[in-house]
DRENPA-98060 format. One record per residue (C-alpha): x, y, z; residue in one letter. Coordinates in steps of 0.5 Angstrom, whole numbers, plus 2048, in hexadecimal, padded with zeros to 3 digits. Example, Ala and Ser with C-alpha at 12.3 -4.5 7.8 and 13.67 -1.06 7.14 Angstrom:
8197F7810A
81B7FE80ES
REM end
This chain:
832809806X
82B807807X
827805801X
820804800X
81E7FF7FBX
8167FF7F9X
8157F97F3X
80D7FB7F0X
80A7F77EAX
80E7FB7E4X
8147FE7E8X
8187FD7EDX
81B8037F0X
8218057F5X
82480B7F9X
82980B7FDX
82B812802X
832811805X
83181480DX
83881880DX
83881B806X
83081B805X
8328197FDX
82C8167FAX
82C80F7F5X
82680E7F1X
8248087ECX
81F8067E8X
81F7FE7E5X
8197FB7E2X
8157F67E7X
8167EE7E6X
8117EB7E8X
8117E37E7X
8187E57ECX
8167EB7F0X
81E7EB7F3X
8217EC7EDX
81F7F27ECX
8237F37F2X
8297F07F0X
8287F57E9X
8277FB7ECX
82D7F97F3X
8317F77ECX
8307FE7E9X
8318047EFX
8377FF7F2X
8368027F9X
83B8007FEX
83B800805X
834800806X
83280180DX
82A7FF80DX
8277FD807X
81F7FE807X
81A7FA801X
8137FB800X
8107F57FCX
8097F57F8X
80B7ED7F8X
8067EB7FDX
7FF7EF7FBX
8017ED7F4X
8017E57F5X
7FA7E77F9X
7F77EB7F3X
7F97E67EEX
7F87E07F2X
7FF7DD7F2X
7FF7DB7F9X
8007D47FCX
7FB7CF7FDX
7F97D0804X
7F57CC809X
7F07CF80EX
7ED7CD813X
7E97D0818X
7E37CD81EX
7DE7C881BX
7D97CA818X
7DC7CF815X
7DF7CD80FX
7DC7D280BX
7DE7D880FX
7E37DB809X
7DD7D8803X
7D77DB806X
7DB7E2807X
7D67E880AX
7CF7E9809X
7D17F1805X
7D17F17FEX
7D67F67FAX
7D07F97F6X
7C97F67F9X
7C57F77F3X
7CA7F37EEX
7C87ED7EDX
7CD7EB7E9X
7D27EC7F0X
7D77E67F1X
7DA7E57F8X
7E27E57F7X
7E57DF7F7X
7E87DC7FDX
7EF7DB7FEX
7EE7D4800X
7EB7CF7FCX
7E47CC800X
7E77C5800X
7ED7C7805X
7E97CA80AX
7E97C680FX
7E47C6817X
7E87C381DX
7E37C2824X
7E57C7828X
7E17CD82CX
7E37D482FX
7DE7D8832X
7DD7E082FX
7E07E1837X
7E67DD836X
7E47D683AX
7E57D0837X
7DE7CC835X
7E17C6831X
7E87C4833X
7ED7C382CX
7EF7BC82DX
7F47B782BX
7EF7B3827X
7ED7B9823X
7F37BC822X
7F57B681FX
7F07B581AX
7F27BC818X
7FA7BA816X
7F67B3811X
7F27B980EX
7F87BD80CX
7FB7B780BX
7F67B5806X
7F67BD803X
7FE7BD802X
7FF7B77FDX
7F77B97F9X
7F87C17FAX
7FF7C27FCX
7FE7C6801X
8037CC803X
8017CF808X
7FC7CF80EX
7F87D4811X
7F47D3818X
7EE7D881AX
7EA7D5820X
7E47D8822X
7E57DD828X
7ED7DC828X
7EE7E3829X
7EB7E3830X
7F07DD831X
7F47D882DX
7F57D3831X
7F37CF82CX
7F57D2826X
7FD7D2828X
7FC7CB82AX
7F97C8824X
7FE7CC820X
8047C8824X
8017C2823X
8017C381CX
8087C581CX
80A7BF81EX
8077BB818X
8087C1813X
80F7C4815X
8107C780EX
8097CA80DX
8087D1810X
8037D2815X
7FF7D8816X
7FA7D981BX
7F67DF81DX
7F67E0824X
7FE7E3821X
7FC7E681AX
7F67E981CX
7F47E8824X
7ED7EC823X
7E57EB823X
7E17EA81CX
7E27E481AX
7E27E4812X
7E77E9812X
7EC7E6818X
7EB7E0813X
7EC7E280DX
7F27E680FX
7F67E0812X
7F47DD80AX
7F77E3807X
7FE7E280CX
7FE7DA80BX
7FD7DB802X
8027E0802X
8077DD808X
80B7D9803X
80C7DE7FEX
80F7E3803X
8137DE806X
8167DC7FFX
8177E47FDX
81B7E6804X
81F7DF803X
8217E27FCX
8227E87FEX
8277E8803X
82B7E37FEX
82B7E97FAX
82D7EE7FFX
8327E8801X
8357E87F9X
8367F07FAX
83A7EF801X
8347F3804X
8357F280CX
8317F880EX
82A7F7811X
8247F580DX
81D7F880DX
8177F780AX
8117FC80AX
80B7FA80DX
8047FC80BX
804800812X
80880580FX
80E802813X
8137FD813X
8167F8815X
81C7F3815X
81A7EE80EX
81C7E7811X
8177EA816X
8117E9810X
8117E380EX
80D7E0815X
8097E5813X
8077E880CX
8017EB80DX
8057F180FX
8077F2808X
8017F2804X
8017FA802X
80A7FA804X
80A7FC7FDX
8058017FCX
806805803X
80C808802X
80A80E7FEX
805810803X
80A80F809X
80F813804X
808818803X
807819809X
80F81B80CX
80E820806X
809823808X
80C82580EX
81282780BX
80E82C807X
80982E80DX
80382B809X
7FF82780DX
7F9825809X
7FC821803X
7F981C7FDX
7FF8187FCX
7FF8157F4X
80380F7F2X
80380D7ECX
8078087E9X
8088037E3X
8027FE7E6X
7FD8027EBX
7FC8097EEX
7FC8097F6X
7F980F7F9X
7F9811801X
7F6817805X
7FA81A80AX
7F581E80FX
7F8824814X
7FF820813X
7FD819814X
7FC814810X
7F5810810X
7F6808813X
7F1802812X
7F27FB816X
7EC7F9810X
7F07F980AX
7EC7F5803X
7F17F27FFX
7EA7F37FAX
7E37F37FCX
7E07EE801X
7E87EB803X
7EA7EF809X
7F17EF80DX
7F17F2814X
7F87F5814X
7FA7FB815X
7FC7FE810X
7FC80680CX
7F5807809X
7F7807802X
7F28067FBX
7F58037F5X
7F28037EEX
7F68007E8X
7F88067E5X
7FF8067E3X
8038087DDX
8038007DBX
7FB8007DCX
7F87FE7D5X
7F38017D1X
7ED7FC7CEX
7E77FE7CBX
7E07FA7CFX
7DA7F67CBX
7D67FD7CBX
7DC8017C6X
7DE8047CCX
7E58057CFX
7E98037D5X
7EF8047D8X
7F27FF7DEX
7F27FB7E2X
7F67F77DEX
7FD7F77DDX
8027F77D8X
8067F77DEX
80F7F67DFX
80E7F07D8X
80C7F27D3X
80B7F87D6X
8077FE7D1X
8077FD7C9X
80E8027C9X
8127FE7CDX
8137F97C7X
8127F37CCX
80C7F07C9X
8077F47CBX
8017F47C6X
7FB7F97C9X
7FB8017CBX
7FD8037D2X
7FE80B7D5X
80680B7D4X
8048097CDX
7FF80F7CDX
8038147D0X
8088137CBX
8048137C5X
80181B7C9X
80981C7C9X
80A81C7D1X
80E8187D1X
8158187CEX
8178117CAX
81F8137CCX
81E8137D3X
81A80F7D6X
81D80C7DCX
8238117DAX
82380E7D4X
8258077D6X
81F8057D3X
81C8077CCX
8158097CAX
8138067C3X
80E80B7C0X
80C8077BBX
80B8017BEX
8068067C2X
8038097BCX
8028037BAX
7FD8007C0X
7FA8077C1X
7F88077B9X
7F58007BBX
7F18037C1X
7EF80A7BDX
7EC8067B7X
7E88027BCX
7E58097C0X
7E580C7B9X
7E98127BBX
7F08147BAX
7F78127BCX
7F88187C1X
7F08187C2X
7F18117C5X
7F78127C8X
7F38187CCX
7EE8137CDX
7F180F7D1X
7F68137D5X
7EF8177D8X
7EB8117D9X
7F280F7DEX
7F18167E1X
7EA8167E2X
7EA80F7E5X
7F08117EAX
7EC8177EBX
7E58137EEX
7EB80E7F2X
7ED8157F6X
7E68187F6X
7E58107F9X
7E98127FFX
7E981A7FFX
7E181D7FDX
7DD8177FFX
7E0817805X
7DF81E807X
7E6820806X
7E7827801X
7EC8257FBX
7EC82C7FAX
7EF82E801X
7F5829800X
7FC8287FCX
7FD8227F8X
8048207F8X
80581C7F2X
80A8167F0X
80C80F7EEX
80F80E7E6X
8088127E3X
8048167E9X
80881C7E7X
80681B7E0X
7FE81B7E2X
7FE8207E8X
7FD8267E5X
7F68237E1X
7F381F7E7X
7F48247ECX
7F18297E6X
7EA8257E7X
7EA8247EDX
7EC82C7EEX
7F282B7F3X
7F68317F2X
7FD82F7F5X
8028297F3X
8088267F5X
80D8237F1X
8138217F6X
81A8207F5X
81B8187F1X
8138177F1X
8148117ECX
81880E7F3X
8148127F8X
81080C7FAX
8188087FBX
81980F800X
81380C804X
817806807X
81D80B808X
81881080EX
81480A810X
814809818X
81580281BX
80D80181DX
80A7FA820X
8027FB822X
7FE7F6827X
7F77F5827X
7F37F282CX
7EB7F082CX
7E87F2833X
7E17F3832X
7DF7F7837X
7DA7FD839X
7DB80383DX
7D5800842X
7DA7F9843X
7E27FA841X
7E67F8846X
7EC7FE846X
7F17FA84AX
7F17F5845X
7F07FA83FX
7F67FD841X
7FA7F6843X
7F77F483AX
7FB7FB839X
8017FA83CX
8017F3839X
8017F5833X
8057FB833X
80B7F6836X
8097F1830X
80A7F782BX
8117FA82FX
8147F282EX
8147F2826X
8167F9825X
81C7F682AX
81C7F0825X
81C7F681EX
8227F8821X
81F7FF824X
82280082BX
82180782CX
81B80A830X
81480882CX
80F80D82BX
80880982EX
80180A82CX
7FB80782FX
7F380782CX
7EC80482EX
7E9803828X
7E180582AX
7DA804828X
7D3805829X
7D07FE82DX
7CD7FA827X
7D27FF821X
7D57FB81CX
7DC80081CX
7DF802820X
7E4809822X
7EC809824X
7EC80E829X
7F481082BX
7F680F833X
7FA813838X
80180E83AX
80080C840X
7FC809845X
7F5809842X
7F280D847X
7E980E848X
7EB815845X
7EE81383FX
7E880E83DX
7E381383EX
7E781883AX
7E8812835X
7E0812835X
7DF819834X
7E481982FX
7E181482BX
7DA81682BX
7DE81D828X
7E0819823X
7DA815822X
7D681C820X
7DB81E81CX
7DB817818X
7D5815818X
7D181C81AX
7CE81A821X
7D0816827X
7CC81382DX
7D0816833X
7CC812838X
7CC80B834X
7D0804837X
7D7806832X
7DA7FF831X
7E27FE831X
7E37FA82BX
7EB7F982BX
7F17FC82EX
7F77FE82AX
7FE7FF82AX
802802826X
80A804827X
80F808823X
817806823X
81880E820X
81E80E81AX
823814819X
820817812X
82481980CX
82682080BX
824823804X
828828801X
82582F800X
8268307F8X
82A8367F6X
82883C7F1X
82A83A7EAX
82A83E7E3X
82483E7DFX
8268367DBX
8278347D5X
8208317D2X
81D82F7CBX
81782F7C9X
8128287C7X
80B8297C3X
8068267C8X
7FF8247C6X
7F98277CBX
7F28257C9X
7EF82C7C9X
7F58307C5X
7F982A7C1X
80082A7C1X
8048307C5X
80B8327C5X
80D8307CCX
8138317D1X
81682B7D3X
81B82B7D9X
8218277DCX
81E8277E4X
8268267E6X
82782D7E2X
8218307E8X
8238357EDX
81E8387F2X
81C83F7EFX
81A83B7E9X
81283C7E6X
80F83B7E0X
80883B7DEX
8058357D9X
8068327D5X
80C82F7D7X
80F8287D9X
8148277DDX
8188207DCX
81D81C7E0X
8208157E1X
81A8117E4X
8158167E2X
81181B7DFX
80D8217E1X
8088237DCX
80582B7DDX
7FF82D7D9X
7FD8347D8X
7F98377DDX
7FF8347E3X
8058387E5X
80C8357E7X
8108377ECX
8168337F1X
8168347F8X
81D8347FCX
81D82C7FDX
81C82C7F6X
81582A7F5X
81182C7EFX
80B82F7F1X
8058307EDX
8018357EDX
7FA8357EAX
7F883C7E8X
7F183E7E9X
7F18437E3X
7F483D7DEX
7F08377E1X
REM end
């Protein structure tokens, strides 16, 4: 068995695919957030998997102790006078005309950023030499921040470090003599690349987080050790591949998205399974929705992820926008007696008024239930009963404050959370030069399927899929995700002056760095190796990732990596300067350990199943008759106009009129949307 296991903000979920029989496990437990273990222990505890050979976790731990700020109180020191690098920020604001804009709070308080005397120039050559004395000065200042702050981690980030870091690794040593037991992260490792704020605030992040991961790896191998798990240990990265979980702990910055990643990576492999090769992945679960592009079949990367405005992390990660809309986002009325919905969450405890745990204020699953999508009696396949009352109740408190009725308030809601994923898709898609219209969604996680169809009518995409296990879909992306480790390095060089020995001795250093931890995550196979230069303009803020040929790096490859930018620099921008000065800003290089994928089923013919009818409130026609049908009952020639709702363990898929359900031989349900209808 290989089990994958992906811990979110209200539910866990697990699937498990046995290689030799292709019989496939899933299971859906509510999330524990105080204890993010737990959770594995619960759902481990209920599927009872024996003998399993690798197990895969995808965890939203690290981005949530970011989000909520429950990280450790860390130390950052950085080159004199410089103090204030993480505090003063950059210069760009999130809107230039609201004067009521806030920069983001650091990681790091003001006081426990500390400027120690040395000088790196932007070649690389030494100015000021890191001395003793100074060093020295530096373990009585955290020494100080120890016993007054309680300093948990430290976090190093020295100007120019990335063009050597000889000093960075020679301070981090020397504290490490001092402070044995504080984690010490330093950029030239986390993050060895130019701009200096976000080199700095990426080795903060790494070092707030450092702890809490360390904890969380520890817990979770007690865990697998309780349940004689022996097989190797995963652990999703936010580059969409994995890792060996021990390995994280150095280096958590990795695992910022691992939650959120799986189910693009999931997307995308299904996209290719179906020959689809533009897809809008939509992953909405209990606390966000998580939304990504697939373009001509490859899935969009960035090494500049914001955690939120103005806090960057150089990492490569998968290009993915997060919006709190989940079926636990709560609904709440602004001092102007409008209503809004998220992006706060009644998340796993209390969870939504329904659950009967506490909750107190409206959310959509309250609301889904009040419109009668949902079915009280099988939710989570009926592990968990939905209490109408108590939703009936909230709902009334919020009508009565917008003057409407229940279902009236309850629609309400449910639009304003389809209308806001909607804009989080045009976000990425529309105002990107990307036609919606022109791809398929692929809708999943415990509530995607059940606003696929109204999101994708306001945005006129005409196909989606709803695969096989969405409620585990995202769980299914640990389980095809390749080994993947990325190396990136500054060079800082222009057409004019590169040095193509060097650039080819910094390629083959990287690329030898790059194949020694795909060894150390225990792939031993022959690795697929990709090389980039990422390239600008002279004087240009951004630059462009133009992929190489393997091999030598040759004057040819490079005058076809000039041309080949300048191609994509017209198509981006609409213009190019075939004559200017083109800089080379980084190289990159990515290797890939390929894993055998899991073979899907065809679905058989079936008779036309058993079903029964709910009535179902839509806003423009009131409650109507609808069919409601068990997906497991399903075969491919199945086709059924809406309304409809199809249900199963881990989750419900909503069809109003105007959509057209059919299955495909995988078993996907494919909706439609008919142009007549719509």
């Amino acid at each position: 068995m290989k089990v994958g296991i992906d811990t979110g903000g209200t539910f866990t979920d697990l699937i498990a695919i046995d290689d030799k029989s292709n019989e496939i496990i899933t299971a859906k437990v509510p999330s524990t957030p105080k204890n993010p273990t737990q959770s594995i222990r619960n759902i481990l505890n209920e599927v009872q998997v024996k003998e399993i050979q690798n197990i895969i976790l995808a965890t939203t731990v690290a981005i949530n102790t970011i989000l909520e700020r429950k990280g450790s109180n860390i130390v950052f020191i950085t080159t004199k006078g410089f103090e204030d690098l993480l505090l003063i920020q950059r210069a760009d604001r999130k809107s230039n005309y609201d004067l009521h804009w806030e920069k983001p709070k650091p990681l790091v308080r003001q006081r426990c950023c500390l400027g120690v005397l040395e000088r790196i120039n932007y070649k690389g050559d030494v100015i000021h030499p890191l001395r003793l004395e100074e060093m020295t000065r530096i373990v009585s200042e955290i020494n100080r921040l120890v016993l007054e702050e309680k300093v948990e981690a430290i976090g190093i980030c020295l100007l120019f470090s990335f063009q050597n870091p000889i000093h960075e690794i020679k301070l981090k040593e020397f504290l490490k003599n001092s402070f044995p037991d504080i984690p010490i992260s330093i950029s030239s490792e986390v993050a060895p690349i130019w701009r200096e704020y976000e080199r700095a605030n990426t080795v903060a992040v790494d070092a707030y987080i450092k702890p809490t991961i360390k904890e969380y790896v520890e817990s979770a191998k007690s865990a697998f050790e309780e349940f004689g798990i022996k097989g190797i240990k995963n652990i999703l990265k936010s580059n969409g591949g994995i890792s060996i979980l021990t390995n994280v702990a150095g280096k958590p910055a990795e695992v910022i998205l691992s939650g959120i990643v799986g189910g693009i990576v999931a997307g995308s492999f299904w996209g290719s399974l179906l020959g689809l090769e533009n897809i809008i992945t939509f992953d909405m679960g209990g606390t966000s929705c998580d939304i990504g592009v697939v373009n001509d079949g490859r899935v969009a990367y960035t090494t500049d992820f914001e955690i939120e405005w103005g806090l960057p992390v150089m990492i490569p990660a998968i290009d993915v926008s997060t919006i709190g809309a989940g079926g636990g986002s709560i609904a709440w009325i602004d001092k102007g007696g409008f209503i809004n919905v998220g992006p706060q969450s009644a998340g796993a405890d209390p969870g939504p008024i329904c659950y009967g745990k506490g909750g107190e204020e409206v959310t959509i699953t309250d609301a889904n239930l009040i419109l009668k999508r949902l079915n009280p009696n099988n939710f989570l396949g009926g592990k968990l009963k939905l209490i109408e009352d108590l939703a009936e109740k909230g709902i009334f408190k919020l009508a009565r404050g917008l003057t409407l009725s229940k279902h009236e308030a309850a629609v309400a809601v449910v639009q304003i959370a389809n209308n806001n994923m909607a804009e989080a898709i045009k976000l990425v898609t529309v105002y990107k030069g990307i036609d919606p219209r022109e791809y398929t969604l692929i809708a999943f996680g415990g509530a995607g399927p059940l606003h696929a169809c109204e999101v994708a009518r306001e945005l006129l995409i005409r196909r989606i899929i709803i695969p096989i296990y969405p409620g585990q879909f995202s769980a299914l992306g640990t389980l095809i995700s390749d080994i993947r480790v990325d190396r990136v390095a500054t060079v800082a060089k222009t057409n004019k002056s590169l040095d193509l020995c060097l650039l080819n001795a910094q390629l083959k250093k990287k690329e030898k760095e790059a194949l020694a931890e795909l060894r150390e995550d225990g792939y031993y196979g022959k690795a697929e190796v990709f090389r980039f230069l990422s390239l600008r303009y002279l004087d240009q803020n951004y630059e462009q990732d133009i992929p190489l040929l393997n091999g030598e790096l040759t004057s040819e490859h490079l005058l076809k990596a000039y041309l080949d930018f300048h191609e994509r620099h017209e198509n981006f921008y609409g213009y190019s300067f075939p004559d200017e000065i083109v800089e080379i800003v980084n190289i990159k290089t990515i290797v890939y350990g390929i894993i055998k994928k899991p073979f899907f089923p065809r679905l058989p013919s079936k008779m036309i199943p058993d079903f029964n009818y709910r009535e179902v409130y839509f806003e423009k026609h009131g409650f109507l008759k609808c069919p409601v049908f068990q997906r497991d009952l399903l075969g491919k020639d199945f086709k059924v106009d809406g309304p409809a709702i199809v249900e199963e363990a881990a989750s419900t898929t909503f069809i109003p009129p105007g959509f057209i359900l059919s299955l495909d031989e995988i078993g996907n349900l494919v909706l439609t949307l008919d142009g007549v209808n719509a």
